[in-house]
C-alpha positions in Angstrom: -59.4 -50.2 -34.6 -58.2 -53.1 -33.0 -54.2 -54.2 -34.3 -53.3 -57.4 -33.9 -49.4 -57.5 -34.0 -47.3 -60.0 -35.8 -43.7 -60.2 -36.8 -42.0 -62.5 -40.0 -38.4 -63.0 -40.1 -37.2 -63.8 -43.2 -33.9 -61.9 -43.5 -34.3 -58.2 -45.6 -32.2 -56.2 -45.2 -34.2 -53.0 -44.5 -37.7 -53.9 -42.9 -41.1 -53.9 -44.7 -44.2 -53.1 -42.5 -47.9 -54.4 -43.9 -51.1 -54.3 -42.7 -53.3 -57.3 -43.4 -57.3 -56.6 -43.6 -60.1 -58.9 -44.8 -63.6 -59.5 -44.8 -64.8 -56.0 -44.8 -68.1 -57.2 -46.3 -69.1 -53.6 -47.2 -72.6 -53.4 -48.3 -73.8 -50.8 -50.9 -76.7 -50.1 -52.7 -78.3 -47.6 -55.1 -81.4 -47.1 -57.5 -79.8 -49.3 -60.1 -80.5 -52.5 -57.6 -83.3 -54.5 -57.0 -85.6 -54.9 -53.7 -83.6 -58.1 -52.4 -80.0 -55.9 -52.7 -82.1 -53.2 -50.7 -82.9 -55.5 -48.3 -79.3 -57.4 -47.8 -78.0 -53.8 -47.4 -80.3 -52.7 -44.5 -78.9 -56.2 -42.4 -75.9 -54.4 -41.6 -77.2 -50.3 -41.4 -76.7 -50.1 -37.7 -73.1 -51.0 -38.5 -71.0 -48.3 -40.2 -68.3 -50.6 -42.2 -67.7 -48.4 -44.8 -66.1 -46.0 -41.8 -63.8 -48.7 -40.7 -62.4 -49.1 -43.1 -61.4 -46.5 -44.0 -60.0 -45.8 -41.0 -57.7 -49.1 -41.7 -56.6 -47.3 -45.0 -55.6 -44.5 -43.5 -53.6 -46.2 -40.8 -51.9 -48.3 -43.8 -51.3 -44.9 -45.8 -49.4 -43.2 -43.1 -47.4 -46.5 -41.4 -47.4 -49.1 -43.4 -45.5 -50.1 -46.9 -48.8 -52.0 -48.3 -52.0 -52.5 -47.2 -53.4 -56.3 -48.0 -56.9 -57.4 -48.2 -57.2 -60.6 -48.9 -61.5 -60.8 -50.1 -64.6 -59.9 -48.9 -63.8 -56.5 -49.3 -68.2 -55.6 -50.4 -70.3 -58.4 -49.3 -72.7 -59.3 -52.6 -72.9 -57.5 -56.2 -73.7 -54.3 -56.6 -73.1 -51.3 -59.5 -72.6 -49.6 -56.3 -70.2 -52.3 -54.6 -68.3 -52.6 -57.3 -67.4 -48.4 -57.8 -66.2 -48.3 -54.1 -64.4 -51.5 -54.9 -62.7 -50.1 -57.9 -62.0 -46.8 -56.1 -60.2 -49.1 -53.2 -58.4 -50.9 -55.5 -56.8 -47.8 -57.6 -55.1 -47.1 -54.4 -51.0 -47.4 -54.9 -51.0 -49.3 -51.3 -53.7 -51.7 -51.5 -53.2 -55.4 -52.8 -56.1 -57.2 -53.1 -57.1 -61.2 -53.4 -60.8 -61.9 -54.4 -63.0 -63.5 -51.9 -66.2 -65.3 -52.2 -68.4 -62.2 -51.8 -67.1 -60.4 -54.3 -69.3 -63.1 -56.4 -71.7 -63.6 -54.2 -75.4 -62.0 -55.7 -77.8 -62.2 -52.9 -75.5 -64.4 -50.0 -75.6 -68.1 -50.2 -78.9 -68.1 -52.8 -76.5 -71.1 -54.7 -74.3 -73.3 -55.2 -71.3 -71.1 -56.1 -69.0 -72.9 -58.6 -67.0 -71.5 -61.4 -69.5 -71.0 -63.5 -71.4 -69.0 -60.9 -68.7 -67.1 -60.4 -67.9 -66.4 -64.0 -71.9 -65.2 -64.4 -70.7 -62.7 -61.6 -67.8 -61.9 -62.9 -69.3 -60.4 -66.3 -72.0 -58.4 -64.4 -69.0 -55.9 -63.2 -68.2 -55.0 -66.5 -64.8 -53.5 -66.7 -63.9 -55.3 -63.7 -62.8 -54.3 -60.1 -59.7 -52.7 -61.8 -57.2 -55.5 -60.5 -56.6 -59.0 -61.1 -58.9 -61.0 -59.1 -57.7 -64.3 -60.3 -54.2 -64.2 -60.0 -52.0 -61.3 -58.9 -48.6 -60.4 -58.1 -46.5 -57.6 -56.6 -43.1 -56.7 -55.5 -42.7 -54.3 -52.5 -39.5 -53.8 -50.4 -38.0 -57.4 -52.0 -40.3 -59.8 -51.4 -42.8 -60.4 -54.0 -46.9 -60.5 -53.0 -48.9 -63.4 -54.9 -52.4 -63.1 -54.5 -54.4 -66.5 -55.8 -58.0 -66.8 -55.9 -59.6 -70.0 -53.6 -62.5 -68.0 -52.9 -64.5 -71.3 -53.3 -61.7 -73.6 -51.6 -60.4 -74.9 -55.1 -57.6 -74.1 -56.8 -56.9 -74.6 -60.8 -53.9 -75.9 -62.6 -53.5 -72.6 -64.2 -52.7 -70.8 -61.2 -49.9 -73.1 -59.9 -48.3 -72.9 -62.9 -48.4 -69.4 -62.5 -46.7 -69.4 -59.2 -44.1 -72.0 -60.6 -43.2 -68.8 -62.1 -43.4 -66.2 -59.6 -41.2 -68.6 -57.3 -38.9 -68.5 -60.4 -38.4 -64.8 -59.8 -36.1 -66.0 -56.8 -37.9 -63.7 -54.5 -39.2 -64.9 -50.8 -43.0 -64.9 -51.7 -45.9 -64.3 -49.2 -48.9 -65.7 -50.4 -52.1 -64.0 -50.3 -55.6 -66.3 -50.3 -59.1 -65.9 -48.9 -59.8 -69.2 -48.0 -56.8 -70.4 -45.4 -54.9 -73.6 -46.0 -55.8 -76.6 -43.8 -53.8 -76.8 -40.7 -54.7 -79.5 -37.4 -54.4 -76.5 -34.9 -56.5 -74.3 -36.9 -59.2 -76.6 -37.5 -59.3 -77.6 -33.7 -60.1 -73.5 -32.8 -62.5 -73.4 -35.3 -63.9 -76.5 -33.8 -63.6 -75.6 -30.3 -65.1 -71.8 -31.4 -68.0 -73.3 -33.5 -68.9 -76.5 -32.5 -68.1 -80.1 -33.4 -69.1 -81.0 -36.6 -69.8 -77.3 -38.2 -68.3 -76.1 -41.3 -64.5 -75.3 -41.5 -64.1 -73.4 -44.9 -60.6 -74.3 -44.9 -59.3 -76.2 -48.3 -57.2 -79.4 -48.6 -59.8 -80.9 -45.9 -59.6 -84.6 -45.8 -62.8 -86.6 -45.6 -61.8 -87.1 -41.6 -62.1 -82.9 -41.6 -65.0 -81.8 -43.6 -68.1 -80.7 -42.2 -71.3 -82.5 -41.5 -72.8 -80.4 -43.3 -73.2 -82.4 -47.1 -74.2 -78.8 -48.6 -71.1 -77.5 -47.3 -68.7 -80.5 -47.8 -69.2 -81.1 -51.8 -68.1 -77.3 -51.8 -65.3 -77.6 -49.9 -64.3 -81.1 -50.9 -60.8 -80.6 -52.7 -61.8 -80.9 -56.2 -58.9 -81.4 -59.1 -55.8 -80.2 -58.9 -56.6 -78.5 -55.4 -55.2 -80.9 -52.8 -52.1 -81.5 -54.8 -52.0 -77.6 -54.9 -51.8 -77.4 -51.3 -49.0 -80.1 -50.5 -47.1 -78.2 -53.7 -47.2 -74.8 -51.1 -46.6 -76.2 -48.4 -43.4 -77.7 -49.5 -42.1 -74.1 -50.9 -39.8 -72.8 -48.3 -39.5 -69.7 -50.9 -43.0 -68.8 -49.6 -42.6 -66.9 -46.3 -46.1 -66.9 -44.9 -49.6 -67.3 -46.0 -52.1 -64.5 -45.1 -55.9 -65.2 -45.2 -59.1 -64.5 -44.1 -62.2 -65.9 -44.9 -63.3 -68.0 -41.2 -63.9 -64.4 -39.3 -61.4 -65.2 -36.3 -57.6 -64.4 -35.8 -54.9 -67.2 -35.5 -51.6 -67.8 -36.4 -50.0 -71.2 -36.6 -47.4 -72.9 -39.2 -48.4 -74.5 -42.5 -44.9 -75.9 -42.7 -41.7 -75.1 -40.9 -40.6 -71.6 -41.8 -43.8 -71.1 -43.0 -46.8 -69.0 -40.7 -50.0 -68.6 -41.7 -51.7 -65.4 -40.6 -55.7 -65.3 -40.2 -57.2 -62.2 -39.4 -60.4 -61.5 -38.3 -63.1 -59.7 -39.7 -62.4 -55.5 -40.9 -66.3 -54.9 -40.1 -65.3 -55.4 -36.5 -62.3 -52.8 -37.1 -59.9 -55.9 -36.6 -56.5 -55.4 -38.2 -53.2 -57.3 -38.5 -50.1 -55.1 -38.4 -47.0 -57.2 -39.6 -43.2 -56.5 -39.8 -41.1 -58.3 -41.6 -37.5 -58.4 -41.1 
């Protein structure tokens, strides 16, 4: 495992140690899926995922107050995904915020908007076990708000929810798939994947989305979305952002006071251990 080290000071009195995971893309199959599920499975056979991890859980079990994943967790829908995902998620120390996968039916067959997402949504049934739209936990003092932006929107519902986790009074770390845009952030991904390619981060302007036209009228802020992100950046009751989602580490400030923690991916046994004081 590799564990990245990070530390938040935000003034507790006794300190609260997490470990922050994310895109573990875990890809399962059994007899109940078709031929093209069989065959997204086998891309990633040489890889064993699945054992890292675990080996991430079991870190966070015996060192850590919470484990955090924020999405990606299995990498397209499966009856067999979503068992191991349930199973994961009935664990007292994982917290968990939805990422695009958990949608995703064969990997970027579509244009994945809400209604996509809702079709996917009904195929697991009984769920995943935990809130994948909105969530919230307290541990240690400082309350965990998990918000789904798995396809870099957000919807009025869910900031009025966090108008009223904020109203709790608690310092608040924010849990997303999809980081918030930030200049430095977008400049590494730029400098990493080449001018022009796609960013996946929301609250892009037009001078910041990707070439791509595919990929910009998804990531385009749509709605209440860019308002959303200038509302959480000017919260200095939210602590720190953690997200995933653009497969590469980085840390850099949203808003004074305010961090935002990308970790790279879990498949590659990257982890992100983080104290906060």
């Amino acid at each position: 495992m590799e564990l990245l080290h990070s530390t938040l000071q935000i003034g507790l009195e006794k300190p609260l140690k997490i470990l922050h995971v994310t895109d573990s893309h875990i890809a399962l199959v059994d007899e109940r899926d078709d031929e093209r599920k069989h065959a997204l499975a086998k891309r990633f056979a040489s890889v064993d995922r699945e054992s890292a991890f675990r080996e991430q859980l079991a870190y966070a079990n015996e060192n850590c107050d919470l484990m955090v994943h924020t999405g990606d967790l299995i990498d397209f829908t499966s009856q067999a995904g979503f068992a191991f995902a349930r199973a994961v998620l009935a664990e007292d120390k994982v917290f968990f915020a939805a990422g695009n996968h958990e949608f995703s039916r064969y990997v970027g067959e579509a244009y994945e908007d809400r209604a996509y997402k809702m079709n996917s949504f009904r195929e697991m049934a009984p769920g995943l076990g935990a809130p994948l739209f909105f969530n919230a936990r307290t541990v240690g003092g400082v309350n965990f708000v998990a918000i789904d932006d798995s396809y870099h929107q957000f919807e009025p519902w869910q900031i009025t929810r966090l108008e009223k986790e904020l109203a709790k009074g608690l310092p608040v770390v924010l849990c997303l798939h999809a980081p918030l845009f930030e200049e430095s952030l977008y400049e590494h991904m730029t400098a990493r994947n080449g001018a022009g390619t796609s960013t996946y981060l929301v609250g892009c302007d037009e001078d910041h989305l990707p070439d791509d036209e595919w990929r910009a009228i998804e990531i385009r802020p749509r709605g209440i979305t860019q308002e959303a992100v200038d509302f959480i950046k000017s919260q200095p009751q939210i602590k720190a952002v953690l997200a995933g989602h653009v497969h590469c580490s980085f840390v850099s400030d949203l808003a004074p006071g305010m961090p935002q923690f990308v970790t790279g991916c879990g498949y590659d046994g990257v982890a992100r251990e983080i104290t906060i004081l």
